[in-house]
N, C-alpha and C positions, 0 to 999 in steps of 0.2 A: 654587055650589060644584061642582057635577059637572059644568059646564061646564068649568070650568078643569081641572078633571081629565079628563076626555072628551079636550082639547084636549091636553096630557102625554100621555096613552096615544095618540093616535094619531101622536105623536111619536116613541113608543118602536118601534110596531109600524111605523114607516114611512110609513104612508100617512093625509091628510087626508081629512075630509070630501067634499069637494071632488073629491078623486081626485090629487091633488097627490102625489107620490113623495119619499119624504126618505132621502138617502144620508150615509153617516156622521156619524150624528147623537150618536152615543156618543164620552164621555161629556156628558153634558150638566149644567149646573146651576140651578134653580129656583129663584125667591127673590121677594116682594114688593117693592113701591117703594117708596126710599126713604125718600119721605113718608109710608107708611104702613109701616113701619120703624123710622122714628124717634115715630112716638106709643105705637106699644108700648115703644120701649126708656127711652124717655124721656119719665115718669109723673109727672107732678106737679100742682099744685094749679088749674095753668090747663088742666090735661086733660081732653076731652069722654070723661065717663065711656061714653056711651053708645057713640061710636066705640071705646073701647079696648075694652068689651066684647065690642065686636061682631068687630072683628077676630082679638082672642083666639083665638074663637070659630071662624072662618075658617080660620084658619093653623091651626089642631089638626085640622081635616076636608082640607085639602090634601094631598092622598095619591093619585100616580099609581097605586101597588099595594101589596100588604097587605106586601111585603117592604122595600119606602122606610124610611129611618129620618127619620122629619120633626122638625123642629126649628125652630118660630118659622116654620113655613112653607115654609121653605128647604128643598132638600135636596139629593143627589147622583147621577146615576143612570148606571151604567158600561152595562147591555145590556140586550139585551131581555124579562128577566128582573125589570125593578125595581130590582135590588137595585142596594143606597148602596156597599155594600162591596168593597174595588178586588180583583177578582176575580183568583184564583190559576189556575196554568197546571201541573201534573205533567209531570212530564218525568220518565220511565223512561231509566236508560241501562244498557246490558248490560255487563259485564266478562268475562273470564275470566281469574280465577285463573292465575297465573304457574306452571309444571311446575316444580320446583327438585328436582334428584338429588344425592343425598349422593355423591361420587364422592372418591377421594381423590386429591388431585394437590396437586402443588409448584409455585411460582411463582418465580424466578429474576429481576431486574429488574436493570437495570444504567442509569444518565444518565450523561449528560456534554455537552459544547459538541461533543466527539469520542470518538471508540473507536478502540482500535487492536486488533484482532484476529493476535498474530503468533507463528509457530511457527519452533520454533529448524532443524526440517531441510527446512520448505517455503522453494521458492523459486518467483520466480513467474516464467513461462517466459520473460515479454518484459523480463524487469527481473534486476540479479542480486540475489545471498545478502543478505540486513539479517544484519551483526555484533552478536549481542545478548551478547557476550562480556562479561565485565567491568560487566554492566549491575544485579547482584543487588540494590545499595542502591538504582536506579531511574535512570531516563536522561533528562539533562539536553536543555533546550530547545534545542540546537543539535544533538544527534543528530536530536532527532525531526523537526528541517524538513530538514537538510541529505541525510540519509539516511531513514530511516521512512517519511518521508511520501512521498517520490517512489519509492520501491521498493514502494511498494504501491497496491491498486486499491478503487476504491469496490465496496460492496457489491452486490447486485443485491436488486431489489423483487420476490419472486414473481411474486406478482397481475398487477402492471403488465407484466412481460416475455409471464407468459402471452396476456395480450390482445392482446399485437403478433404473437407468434406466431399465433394464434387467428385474426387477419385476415390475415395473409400468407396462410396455410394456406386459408384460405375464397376469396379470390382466386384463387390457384393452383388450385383444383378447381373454379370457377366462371367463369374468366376463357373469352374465345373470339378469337380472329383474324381480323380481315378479310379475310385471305389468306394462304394459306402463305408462311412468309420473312417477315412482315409484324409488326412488336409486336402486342401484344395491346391490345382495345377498352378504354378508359380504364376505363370502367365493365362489371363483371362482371355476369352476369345475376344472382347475388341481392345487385346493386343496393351489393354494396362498390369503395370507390373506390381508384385509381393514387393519388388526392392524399390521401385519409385516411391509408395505409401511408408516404407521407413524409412526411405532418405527425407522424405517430405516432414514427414514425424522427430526426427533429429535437427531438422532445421529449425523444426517451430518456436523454439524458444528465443532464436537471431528474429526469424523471418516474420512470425506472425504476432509474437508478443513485442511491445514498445516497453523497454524497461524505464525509459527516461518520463514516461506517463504513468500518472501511478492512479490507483483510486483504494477508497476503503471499502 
């Protein structure tokens, strides 16, 4: 018996006898042959008492370490600790708690497919007057294309307009000349580009104007 347990534990700790090295050895599992498997489980009148005894016997002293859960001989063995039991892993994770200020404010919300934003004494310089006369019960779908909609401009995108400005301006204080009389070098020394500012510039009519917001 301590043979075959000797033989388990130097399986658990890695190393043979021998000097032989054993790498991912876990988990592993234990168990007698079949043949001697099936005369314990299967006890009847043609059974050598003497072997069933004996094996009994055996399989309840099979025990890599005092932590194994043995059963019939068999058992399960996750690391180098023995134990049968599939071992747990903690995981700590930190949070912090969200800051929420009681502040008081209003929210305003307005949807639609479109918005018309339109005032009765603005006009818009490149465009004339929108006639909103006669309109108090509300204005039908042939003002609002034939008039409304081309008398007025999409809205603008803060954010988006700020960043075109933002590299123009970076360019223009970083750019340098080959030569006087000369354009200026494609690429400015902090490394902003001539092509980024017209890619930026071809976008703006998707990226920084809102065509579905309109105003007069």
């Amino acid at each position: 018996m301590s043979i075959i347990n000797e033989f388990m534990n130097n399986v658990i700790n890695g190393r043979m006898d021998n000097g032989l090295l054993i790498n991912n050895q876990f988990p592993f599992y234990y168990r007698p042959s079949i043949l001697n498997s099936n005369i314990t489980k299967n006890f009847n009148e043609d059974t050598n008492i003497d072997s069933y005894s004996n094996l009994l016997e055996i399989f309840l002293l099979v025990k890599p370490t005092e932590f194994t859960n043995n059963i019939m001989g068999s058992g399960l063995v996750f690391d180098k600790t023995g134990k049968s039991n599939l071992p747990t892993k903690i995981v700590k994770e930190k949070f912090r708690p969200k800051r929420v200020l009681n502040q008081d404010n209003t929210v305003g919300i307005m949807g639609a497919d479109q918005l018309y934003f339109i005032s009765h004494d603005s006009i818009n310089p490149s465009k004339s007057k929108i006639n909103l006369a006669n309109t108090l019960y509300g204005i039908d779908q042939t003002k609002l294309v034939d008039e409304i909609q081309p008398k007025t401009s999409s809205i603008v995108r803060g954010e988006e307009l700020l960043q075109l400005i933002e590299l123009i301006v970076r360019f223009l204080t970083a750019h340098v000349h080959p030569y006087p009389g000369l354009p200026p070098v494609p690429v400015a020394q902090d490394g902003t580009k001539v092509d980024d500012i017209l890619k930026e510039l071809l976008d703006a009519s998707s990226k920084i104007l809102n065509k579905n917001i309109r105003i007069n």
